[in-house]
C-alpha positions in Angstrom: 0.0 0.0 0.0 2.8 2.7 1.1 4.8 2.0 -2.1 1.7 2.5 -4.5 1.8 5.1 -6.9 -1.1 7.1 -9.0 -0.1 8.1 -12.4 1.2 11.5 -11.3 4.0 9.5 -9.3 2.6 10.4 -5.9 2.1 8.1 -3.1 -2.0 6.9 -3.5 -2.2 6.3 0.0 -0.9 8.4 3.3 0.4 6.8 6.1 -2.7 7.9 8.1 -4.9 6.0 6.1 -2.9 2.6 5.8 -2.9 3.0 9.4 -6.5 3.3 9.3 -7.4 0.7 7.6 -5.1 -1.7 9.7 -6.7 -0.4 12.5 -3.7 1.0 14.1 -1.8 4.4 14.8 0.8 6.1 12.6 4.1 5.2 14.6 2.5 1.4 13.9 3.0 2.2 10.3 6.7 4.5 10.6 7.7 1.7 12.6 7.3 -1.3 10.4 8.5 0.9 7.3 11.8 1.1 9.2 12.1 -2.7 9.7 11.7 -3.5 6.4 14.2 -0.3 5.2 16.5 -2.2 7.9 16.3 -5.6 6.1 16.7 -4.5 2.9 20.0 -2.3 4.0 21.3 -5.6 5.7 20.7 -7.6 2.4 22.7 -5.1 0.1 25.4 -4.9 2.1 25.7 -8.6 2.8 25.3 -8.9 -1.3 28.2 -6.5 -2.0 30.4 -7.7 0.8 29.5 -11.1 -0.8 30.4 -9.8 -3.9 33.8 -8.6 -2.9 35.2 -11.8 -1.1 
């Protein structure tokens, strides 16, 4: 949902109403979106340390 676009290239939904429809409060929503940023920085750096070795 948070990574949706329209065809003006903005965001189709705001975090306020993801949260909404989950039923839960923003920071719910900030705070997931930061463990999945977290993952993804983990697996590039293990893919270009990877790389290198």
């Amino acid at each position: 949902m948070y990574e949706e676009t329209g065809p003006d290239g903005r965001r189709m939904n705001t975090v306020e109403q993801i949260a909404a429809e989950f039923g839960v409060a923003r920071p719910t929503i900030y705070r997931h979106l930061g463990v999945v940023v977290e993952h993804f920085r983990t697996a590039v750096v293990r893919f270009v340390l990877g790389k290198r070795r």
